[in-house]
C-alpha positions in Angstrom: -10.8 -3.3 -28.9 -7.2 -2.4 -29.6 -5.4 0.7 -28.5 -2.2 1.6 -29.9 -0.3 3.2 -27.0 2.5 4.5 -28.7 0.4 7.2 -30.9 -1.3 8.5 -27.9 0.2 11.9 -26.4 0.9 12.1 -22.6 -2.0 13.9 -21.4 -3.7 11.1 -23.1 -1.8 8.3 -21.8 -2.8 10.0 -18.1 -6.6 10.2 -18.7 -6.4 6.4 -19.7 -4.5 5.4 -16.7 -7.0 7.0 -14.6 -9.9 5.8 -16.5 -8.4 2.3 -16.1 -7.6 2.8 -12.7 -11.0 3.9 -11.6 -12.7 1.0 -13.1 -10.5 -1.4 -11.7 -11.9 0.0 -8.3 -15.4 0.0 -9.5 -14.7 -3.5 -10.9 -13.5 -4.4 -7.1 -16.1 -2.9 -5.5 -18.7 -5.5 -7.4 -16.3 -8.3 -6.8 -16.1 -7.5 -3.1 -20.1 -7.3 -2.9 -20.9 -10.2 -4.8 -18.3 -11.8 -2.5 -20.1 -10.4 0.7 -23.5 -11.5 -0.5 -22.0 -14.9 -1.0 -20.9 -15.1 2.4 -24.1 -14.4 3.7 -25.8 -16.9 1.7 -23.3 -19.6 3.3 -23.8 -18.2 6.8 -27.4 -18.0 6.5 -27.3 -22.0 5.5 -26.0 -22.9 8.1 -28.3 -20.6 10.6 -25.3 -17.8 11.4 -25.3 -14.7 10.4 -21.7 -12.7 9.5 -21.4 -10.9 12.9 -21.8 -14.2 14.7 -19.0 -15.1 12.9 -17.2 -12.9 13.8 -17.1 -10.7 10.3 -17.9 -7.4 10.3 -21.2 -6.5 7.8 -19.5 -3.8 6.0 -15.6 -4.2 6.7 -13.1 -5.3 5.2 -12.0 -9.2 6.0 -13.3 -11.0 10.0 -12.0 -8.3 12.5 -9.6 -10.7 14.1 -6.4 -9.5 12.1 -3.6 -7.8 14.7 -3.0 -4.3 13.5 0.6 -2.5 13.4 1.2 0.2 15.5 1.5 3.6 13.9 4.3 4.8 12.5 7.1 3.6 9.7 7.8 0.2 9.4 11.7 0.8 9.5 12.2 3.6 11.2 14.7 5.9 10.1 18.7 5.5 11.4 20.7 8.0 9.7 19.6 11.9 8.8 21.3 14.1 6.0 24.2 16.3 7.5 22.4 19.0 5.1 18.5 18.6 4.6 16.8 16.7 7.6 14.3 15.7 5.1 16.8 13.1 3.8 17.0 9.9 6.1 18.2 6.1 5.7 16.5 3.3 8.0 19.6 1.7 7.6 17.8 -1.4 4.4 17.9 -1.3 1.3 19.8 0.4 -1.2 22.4 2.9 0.5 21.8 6.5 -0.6 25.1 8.3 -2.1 25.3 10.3 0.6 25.7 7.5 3.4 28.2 6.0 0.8 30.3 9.2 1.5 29.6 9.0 5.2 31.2 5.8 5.2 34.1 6.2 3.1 34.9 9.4 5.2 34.7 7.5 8.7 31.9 9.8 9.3 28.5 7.6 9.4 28.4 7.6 13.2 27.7 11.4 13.3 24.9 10.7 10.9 22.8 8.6 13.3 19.7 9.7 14.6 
């Protein structure tokens, strides 16, 4: 089946997307089962069952993965002179308004 994308309208466009979307996670919900249920299988072959290898039955991957603490990655650095909304972790591509910060000897003020 061929769909010709450029005759569809946007609110058509946007049901697709989320009709694609949503199958893709049906499609990965399958996958992961059939995935599970093969795991078990190999356990049980070998006389273990997933817990006692140290995989939780109905998680996601063997419980043994460190976790990040809370909170941003990169936490922000800099905050807008005008709308605190607006910050800068200080990576990545500089925001105009650091630009002018900087060209105006002013970027020190800006720090959080």
């Amino acid at each position: 089946m061929k769909i010709d994308l450029e005759k569809m309208s946007r609110e058509e466009l946007t049901d697709l997307r989320a009709r694609v979307d949503a199958a893709l996670e049906t499609l990965a919900d399958r996958e992961r089962d059939a995935a599970r249920k093969a795991a078990e299988e190999a356990a049980g072959k070998y006389g273990f069952s997933l817990a006692e290898l140290g995989i939780v039955p109905g998680g996601k991957g063997g419980g043994r993965r460190k976790t990040r603490a809370a909170g941003p990655v990169n936490p922000p650095k800099y905050r807008h002179p005008t709308d605190p909304k607006k910050t800068w972790s200080g990576r990545g591509r500089k925001p105009d308004w650091i630009k002018d910060a900087e060209q105006e000897g002013t970027l020190e003020k800006l720090a959080i």
